[in-house]
N, C-alpha and C positions, 0 to 999 in steps of 0.2 A: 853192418847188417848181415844179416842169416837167415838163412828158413830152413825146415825141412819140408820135406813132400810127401805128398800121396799120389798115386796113380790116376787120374781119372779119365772117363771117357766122355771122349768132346766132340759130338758132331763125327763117331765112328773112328776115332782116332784116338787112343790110348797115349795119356801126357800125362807127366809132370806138375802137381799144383801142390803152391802152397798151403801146411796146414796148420806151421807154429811159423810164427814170425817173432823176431824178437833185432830190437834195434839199441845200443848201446852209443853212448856219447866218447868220445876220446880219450876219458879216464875209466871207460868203462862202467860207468852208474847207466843202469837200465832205464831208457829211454821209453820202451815199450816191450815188450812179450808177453804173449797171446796165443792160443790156438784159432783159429778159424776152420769154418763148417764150408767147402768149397759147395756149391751148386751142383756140380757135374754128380754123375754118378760116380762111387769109388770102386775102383778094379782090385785096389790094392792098398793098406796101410804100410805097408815096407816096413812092419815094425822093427823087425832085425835092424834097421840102419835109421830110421827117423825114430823109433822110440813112441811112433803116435798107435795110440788104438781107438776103435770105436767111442769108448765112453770116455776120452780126451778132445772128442769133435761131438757129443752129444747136445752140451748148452753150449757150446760154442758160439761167438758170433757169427753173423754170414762173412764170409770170403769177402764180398763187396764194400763190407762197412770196414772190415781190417783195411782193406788195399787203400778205402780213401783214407784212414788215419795215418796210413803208413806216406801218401802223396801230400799230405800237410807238413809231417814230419820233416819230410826230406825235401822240399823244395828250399831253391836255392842253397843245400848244403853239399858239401864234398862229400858224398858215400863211396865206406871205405869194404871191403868185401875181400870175401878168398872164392875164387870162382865167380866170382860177381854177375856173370852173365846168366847163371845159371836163377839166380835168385831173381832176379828180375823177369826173366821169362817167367818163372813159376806165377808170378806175381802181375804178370800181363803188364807191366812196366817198363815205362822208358825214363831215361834221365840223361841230362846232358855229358857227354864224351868227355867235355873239359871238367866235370865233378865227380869222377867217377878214381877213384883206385882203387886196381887190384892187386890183391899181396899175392896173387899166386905169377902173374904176370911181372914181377919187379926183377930186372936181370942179376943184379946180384943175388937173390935166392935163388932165383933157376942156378945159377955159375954155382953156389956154392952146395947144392945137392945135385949137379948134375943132371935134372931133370927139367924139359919145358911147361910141365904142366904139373908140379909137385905138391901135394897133399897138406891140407892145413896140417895132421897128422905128425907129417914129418918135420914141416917147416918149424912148429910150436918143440918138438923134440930137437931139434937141431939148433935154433934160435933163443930156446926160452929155458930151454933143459926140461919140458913139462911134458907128461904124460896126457896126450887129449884121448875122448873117441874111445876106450876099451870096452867097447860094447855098443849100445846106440847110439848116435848123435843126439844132439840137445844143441837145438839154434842157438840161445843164452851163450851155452859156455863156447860155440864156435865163435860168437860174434865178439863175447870178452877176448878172448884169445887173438882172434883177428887183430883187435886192438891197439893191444898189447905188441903183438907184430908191425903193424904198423906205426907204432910209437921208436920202436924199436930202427925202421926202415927211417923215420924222418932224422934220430938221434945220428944219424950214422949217413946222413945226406943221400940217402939211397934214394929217396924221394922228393 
C-alpha cells in the first residue's frame, strides 16, 4: 500500500492527508487506486512530490468512502508498505502491529545502504536496479515497487 498527500488544515493544525491511494496485491496486480477529495480544507497539493493537483481531486470520491474501502481491503491482511506509518496516519488508520511490514524498517536494507530510514528511491535502485520517483511520486508505481521489495525481502529470508 501507498498514498500520496496533501496538506490539510484540521482543526488549525496543518497535516498530512491522503489524496491517491493505491493498494497492490503481492504480485503486484492493482488492488485498488484512486484519488480521494479529503474534507479538510487544502493548504497545499505538494504537486512537485505527490503529483496531485486540483482537477485530479475534483470528482473525486470523498476521503471517507476511500478510507472505508481501503479498511475492507485490508482487514485481516499483512500490509506491506515503505514508510508504512506514514500512510496510515494520512489515512487516520490503524492496523494490527503483528500484520504490518515495513520495507523501510527491514535491517538488512538499513545494513546494506547504511541508512536507518532509507528511501524507497534508493532501496528500489540498490535492490531492483530500477529507476523510481524522477519527478513526482505516483502511489501505484511506489506500492508496485514496494512489492517487488518485498518479494525480494521474503526470497532472501529477510523477512
Amino acid at each position: 500500500m501507498d498514498t500520496e498527500m496533501v496538506s490539510c488544515r484540521r482543526g488549525g493544525v496543518v497535516r498530512p492527508v491522503a489524496a491517491q491511494i493505491s493498494i497492490v496485491d503481492s504480485d503486484g496486480h492493482v488492488v485498488l487506486h484512486t484519488h480521494a477529495r479529503p474534507r479538510w480544507p487544502i493548504v497545499s497539493y505538494n504537486t512537485k512530490y505527490s503529483g496531485i493537483t486540483e482537477e485530479h481531486l475534483r470528482d473525486a470520491p470523498p476521503l471517507e468512502k476511500v478510507r472505508a474501502n481501503v479498511i475492507s481491503l485490508i482487514k485481516g491482511c499483512l500490509l506491506v508498505g515503505h514508510a508504512i506509518d506514514n500512510d496510515l496516519r494520512a489515512l487516520d488508520l490503524l492496523h494490527p502491529v503483528d500484520r504490518i511490514v515495513d520495507t523501510q524498517r527491514i535491517p538488512q536494507i538499513q545494513s546494506m545502504l547504511s541508512q536507518s530510514t532509507p528511501s524507497l528511491k534508493n532501496v528500489c535502485l540498490a535492490l531492483l536496479d530500477t529507476r523510481i520517483q524522477d519527478g513526482a511520486h505516483c502511489a501505484l508505481q511506489d506500492a508496485k515497487a514496494t512489492a517487488k521489495v518485498f518479494g525480494l525481502a521474503c526470497a532472501w529470508n529477510w523477512v
